[in-house]
C-alpha positions in Angstrom: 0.0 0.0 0.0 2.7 2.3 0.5 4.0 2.5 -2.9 0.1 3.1 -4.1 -0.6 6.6 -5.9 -3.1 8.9 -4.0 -6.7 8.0 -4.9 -8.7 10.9 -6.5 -12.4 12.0 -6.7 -14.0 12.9 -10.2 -16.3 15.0 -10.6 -17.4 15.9 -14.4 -19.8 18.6 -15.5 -22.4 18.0 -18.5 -23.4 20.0 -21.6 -26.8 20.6 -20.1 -26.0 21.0 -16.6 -24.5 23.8 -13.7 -23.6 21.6 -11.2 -20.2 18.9 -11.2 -21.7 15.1 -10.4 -19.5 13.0 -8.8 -18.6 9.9 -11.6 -16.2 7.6 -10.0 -12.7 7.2 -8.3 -9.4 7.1 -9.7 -5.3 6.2 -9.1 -2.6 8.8 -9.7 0.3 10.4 -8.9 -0.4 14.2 -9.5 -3.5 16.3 -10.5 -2.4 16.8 -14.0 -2.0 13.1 -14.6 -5.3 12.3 -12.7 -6.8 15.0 -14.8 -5.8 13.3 -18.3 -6.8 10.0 -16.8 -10.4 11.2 -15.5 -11.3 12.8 -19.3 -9.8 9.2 -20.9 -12.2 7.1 -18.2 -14.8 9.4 -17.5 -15.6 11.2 -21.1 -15.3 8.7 -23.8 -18.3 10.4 -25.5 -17.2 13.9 -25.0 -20.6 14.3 -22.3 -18.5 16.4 -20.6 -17.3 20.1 -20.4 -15.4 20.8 -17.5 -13.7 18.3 -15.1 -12.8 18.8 -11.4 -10.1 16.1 -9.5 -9.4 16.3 -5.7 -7.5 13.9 -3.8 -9.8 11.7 -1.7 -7.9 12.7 1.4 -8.8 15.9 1.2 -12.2 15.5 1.0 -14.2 16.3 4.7 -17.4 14.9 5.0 -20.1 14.0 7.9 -20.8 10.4 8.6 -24.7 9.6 8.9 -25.1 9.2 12.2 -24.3 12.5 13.0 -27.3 13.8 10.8 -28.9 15.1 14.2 -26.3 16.8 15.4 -25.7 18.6 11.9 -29.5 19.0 10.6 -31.7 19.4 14.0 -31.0 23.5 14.4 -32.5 24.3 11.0 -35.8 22.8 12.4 -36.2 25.5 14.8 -35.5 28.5 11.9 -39.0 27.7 10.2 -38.3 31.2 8.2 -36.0 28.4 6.1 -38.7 26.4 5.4 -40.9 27.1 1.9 -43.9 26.6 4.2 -43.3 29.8 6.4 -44.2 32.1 3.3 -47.6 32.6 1.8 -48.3 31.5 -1.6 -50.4 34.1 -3.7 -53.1 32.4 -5.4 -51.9 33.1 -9.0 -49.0 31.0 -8.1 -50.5 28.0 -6.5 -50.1 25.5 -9.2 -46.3 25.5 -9.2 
């Protein structure tokens, strides 16, 4: 394991879309190289127009048991919620 390359994240953006979507995981040394690897795997049929890699270590995320902990305040701000603000009647089919 110690002479393993740094795993990466992918994440590729579409022709018809804002956001990046995560596509898979990859091997490689550097950024450039998991770059060039990532559009190879990941965008055989050019469905992609911009490409984002980050190293899998330096990813931060919450583990789902702490849901609670991270989620619960928002309850109590109900201004958050769509339901707080009145719908004119023009507007209720949406």
């Amino acid at each position: 394991m110690k002479n393993q390359w740094p795993l990466w994240e992918v994440f590729i953006r579409s022709q018809h879309g804002l956001a990046h979507r995560h596509v898979g995981s990859l091997h490689a040394p550097d950024a450039t190289m998991a770059l060039n690897n990532a559009r190879d795997v990941y965008t055989r049929r050019n469905e992609g127009v911009s490409i984002w890699v980050v190293k899998s270590t330096d990813i931060t995320a919450s583990h789902p048991d702490d849901k609670a902990e991270l989620f619960d305040p928002a309850n109590s701000k109900v201004y958050r919620h769509p339901t707080f603000f009145p719908m004119p009647e023009e507007v209720k089919g949406l």
